[in-house]
N, C-alpha and C positions, 0 to 999 in steps of 0.2 A: 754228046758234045758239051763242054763246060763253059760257062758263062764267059769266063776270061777270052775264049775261044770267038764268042761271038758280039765281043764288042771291038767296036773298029779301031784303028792305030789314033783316029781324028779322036775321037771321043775319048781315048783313053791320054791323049797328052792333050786335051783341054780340061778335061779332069786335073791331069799332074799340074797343067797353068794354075787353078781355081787354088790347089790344092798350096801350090807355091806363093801363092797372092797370100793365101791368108797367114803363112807361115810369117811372111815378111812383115804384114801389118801386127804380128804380136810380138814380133821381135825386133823389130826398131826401136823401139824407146830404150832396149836394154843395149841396143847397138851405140846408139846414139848418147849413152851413158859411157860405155865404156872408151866409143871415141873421144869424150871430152878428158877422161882421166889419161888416156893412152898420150892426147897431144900436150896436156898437161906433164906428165911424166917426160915425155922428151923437152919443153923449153921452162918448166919449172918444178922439178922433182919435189920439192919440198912444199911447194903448193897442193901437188899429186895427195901427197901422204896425208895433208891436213885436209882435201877434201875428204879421201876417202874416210878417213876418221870421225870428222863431222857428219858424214852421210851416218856411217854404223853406229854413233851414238845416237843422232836422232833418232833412226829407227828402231831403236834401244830403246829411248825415252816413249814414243807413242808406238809401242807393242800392243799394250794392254786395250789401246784406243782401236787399234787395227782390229785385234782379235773380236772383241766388243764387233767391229764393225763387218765383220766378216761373219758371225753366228748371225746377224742379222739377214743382212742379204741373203744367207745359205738355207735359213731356217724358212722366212719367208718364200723363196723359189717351193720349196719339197713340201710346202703345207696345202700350196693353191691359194694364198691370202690375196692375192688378186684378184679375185672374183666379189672380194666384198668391196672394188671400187664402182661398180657398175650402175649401184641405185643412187649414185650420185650425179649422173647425168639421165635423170630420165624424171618428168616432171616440169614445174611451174621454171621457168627460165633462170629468174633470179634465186632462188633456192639452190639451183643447178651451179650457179654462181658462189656462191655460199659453199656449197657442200665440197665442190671443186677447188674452192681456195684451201678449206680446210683438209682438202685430200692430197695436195699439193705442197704442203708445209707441216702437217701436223701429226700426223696417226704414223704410227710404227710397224705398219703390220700389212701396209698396202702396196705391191709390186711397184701400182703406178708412180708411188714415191720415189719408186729405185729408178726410175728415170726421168725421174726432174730436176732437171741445171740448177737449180737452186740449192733446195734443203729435201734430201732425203735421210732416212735414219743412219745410215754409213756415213754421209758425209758431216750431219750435225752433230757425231761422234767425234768424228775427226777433225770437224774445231772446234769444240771445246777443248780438243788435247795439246791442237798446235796455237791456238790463237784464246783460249778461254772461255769456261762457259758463257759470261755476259757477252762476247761477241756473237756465239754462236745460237745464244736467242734471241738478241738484236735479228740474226741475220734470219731466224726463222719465222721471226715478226714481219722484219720487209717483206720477204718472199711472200708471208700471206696476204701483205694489203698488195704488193704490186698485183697477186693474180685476181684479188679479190676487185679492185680499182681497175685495174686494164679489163677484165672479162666486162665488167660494170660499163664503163665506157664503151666496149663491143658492143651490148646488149644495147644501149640508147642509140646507138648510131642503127643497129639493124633496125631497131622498133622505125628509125625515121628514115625508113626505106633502104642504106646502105647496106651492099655485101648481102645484095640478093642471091645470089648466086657462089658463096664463098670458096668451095673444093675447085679444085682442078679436075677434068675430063675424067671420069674413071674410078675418080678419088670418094671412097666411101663403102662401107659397107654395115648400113643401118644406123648410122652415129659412131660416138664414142663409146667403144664397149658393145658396140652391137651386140658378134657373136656371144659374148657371154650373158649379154644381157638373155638374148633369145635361146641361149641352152647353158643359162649357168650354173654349175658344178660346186659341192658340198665343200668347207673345208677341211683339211683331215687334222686338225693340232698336235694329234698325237702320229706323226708322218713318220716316226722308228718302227710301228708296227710294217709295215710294208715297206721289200725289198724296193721298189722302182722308187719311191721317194728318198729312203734312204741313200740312194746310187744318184738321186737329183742333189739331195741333201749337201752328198760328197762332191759332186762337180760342177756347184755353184759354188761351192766353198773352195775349192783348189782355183776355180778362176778368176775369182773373186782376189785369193790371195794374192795369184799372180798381176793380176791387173794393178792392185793395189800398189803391192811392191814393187814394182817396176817406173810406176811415176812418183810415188816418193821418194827412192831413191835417184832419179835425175832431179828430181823439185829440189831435193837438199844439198845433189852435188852443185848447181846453181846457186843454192843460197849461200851454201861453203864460199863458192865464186863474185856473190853480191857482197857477202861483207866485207870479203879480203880486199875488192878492186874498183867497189864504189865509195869515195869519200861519204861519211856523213851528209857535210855539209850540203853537197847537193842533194840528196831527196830531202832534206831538211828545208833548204830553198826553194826547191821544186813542187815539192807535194806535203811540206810542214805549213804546221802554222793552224789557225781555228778559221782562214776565211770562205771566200767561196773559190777564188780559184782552185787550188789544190782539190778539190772535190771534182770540178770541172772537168780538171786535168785526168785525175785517174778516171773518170767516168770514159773520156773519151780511151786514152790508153789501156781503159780494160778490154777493147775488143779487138786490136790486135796483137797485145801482147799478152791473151790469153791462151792458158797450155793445155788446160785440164784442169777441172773443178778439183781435182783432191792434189794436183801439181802444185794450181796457184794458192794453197794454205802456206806450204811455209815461206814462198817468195814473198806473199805480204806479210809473214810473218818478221821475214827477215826485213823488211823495208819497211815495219814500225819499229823496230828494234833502230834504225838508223834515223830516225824519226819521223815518219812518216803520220799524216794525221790520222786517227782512228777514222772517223769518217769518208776521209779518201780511202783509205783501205775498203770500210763496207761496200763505196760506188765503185771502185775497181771489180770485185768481187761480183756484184750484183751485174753489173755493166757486161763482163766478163761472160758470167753463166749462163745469160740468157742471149746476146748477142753473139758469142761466139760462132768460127765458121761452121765446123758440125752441125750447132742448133737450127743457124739460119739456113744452112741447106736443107734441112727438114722439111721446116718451115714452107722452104721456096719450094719445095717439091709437093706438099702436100694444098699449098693455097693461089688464089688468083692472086695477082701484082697487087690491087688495090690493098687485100687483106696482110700481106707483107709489106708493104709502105706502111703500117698501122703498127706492126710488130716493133719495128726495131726504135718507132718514135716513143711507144708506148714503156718499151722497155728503158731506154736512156733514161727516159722524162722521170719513171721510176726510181733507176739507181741514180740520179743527181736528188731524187726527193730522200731517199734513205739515206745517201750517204751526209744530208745537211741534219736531217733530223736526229739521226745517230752523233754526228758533231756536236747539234744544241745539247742532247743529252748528256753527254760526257763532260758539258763544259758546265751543266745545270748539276751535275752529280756530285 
């Protein structure tokens, strides 16, 4: 009797469901791209053309940037470079704080990078391409003192009794890094010698691309869409200017009109180009990658209420402090 045989009709179309879901969550954004060009093409042809051309040149212009960022992701996945984030949570608190900021914004070589809403090595690649390298170590300097300052202010509050109890039911298994801490694994640098890395190597790197590609390409047919159909002068009135509103403003606008950390590169790229203040730009961005709804479901999934009321103040108070600091800068520069 063969396998097929003995799985039931239920199981095998909740399978085909599972199977449908995920198709659908990787092909939306490419859905959703082609919807905008398609309604495009029917009430303004000519709009049509010049997005798509806009999209294809930009991703023309940051190739080089992408490629860059895509050896990185591909080469870290098939090495195991993840294993050397682990001795940064284990140890004297504040050190743990320290090392976590700096694991957080800094090193090139460490998984946990590849998914931090902030500044990972893919994504501080990818602006300096679209937004310039001083924005893009502006922004990997915020990112280190927010994690650096927020963890800090964690740590005083728990020393003075708070966030006894910080996981949710269930939530844990040994700390951060547990499992590897307690059976951590070699890195292999040279990961061509071996077929399974090399096969990691390649389908971190193909989904890497495709992920990639898929939201720069809507990021750009939108920015095509911001410069053609928003005046200047409104984000110029809106979000110009050296004060504190416009900082204010994209702070709070970065967390619901955030898309996606490598999406929203060239929308604020496009909305400084119309004038937008550099500054508002950084709090947008910052506001954006740690606030957004993904992040904060995490979040909410992984902590008690108190520990989340904590989060999203910690983070604002942040990107309203980077993006005024980054403002003084620029106007001191």
């Amino acid at each position: 009797m063969t396998e097929a045989s003995l799985t039931s009709p239920g199981r095998r179309s909740a399978r085909d469901l599972t199977a449908s879901r995920h198709l659908w969550q990787h092909q939306r954004v490419w859905l959703a791209t082609a919807f905008f060009l398609a309604v495009l093409l029917i009430l303004d042809p000519a709009q049509a053309s010049d997005s798509a051309v806009f999209a294809g040149n930009a991703l023309i212009r940051t190739a080089p940037f992408l490629i860059l960022s895509i050896a990185i992701a591909a080469s870290a996945g098939a090495t195991g470079a993840d294993t050397l984030i682990a001795p940064a949570f284990t140890g004297a608190p504040l050190t743990m704080v320290a090392l976590g900021a700096l694991a957080g914004a800094v090193s090139a070589v460490m998984a946990f990078w590849l998914a931090s809403p902030l500044m990972d090595p893919s994504m501080f690649v990818l602006t300096a391409g679209v937004l310039g390298v001083d924005f893009a170590l502006a922004k990997t300097l915020a990112a280190f003192g927010l994690v650096l300052v927020g963890g800090l202010i964690t740590h005083a509050l728990m020393r003075g009794g708070a966030f006894a109890d910080p996981p949710r039911d269930g939530i844990g298994n040994g700390g951060c890094g547990g499992a590897r801490i307690r059976a951590p694994k070699p890195v292999v640098w040279r990961f061509w010698h071996e077929p399974e890395r090399r096969a990691k190597c390649a389908a971190t790197g193909l989904n890497t691309t495709l992920f990639l590609a898929k939201w720069l390409t809507l990021a750009f047919v939108l920015e095509s869409l911001m410069l053609a159909w928003i005046p200047a002068e409104t984000v110029t009135a809106t979000l110009g200017g050296a004060g504190l509103m416009p900082i204010v403003t994209a702070t709070l606008d970065g967390v619901p009109a955030y898309l996606n950390g490598y999406a929203a590169l060239p929308l604020v790229g496009g909305l400084i180009s119309q004038g937008m203040a550099l500054g508002a730009g950084m709090a947008f961005l910052i506001a954006g990658g740690v606030t957004s709804i993904p992040a904060a479901m995490a979040v909410w999934a992984l902590a008690r209420p108190p520990v989340f009321a904590l989060y999203p103040a910690l983070s604002l108070g942040g990107a309203l402090a980077a993006g005024l600091v980054f403002q003084l800068w620029v106007a001191l520069a």
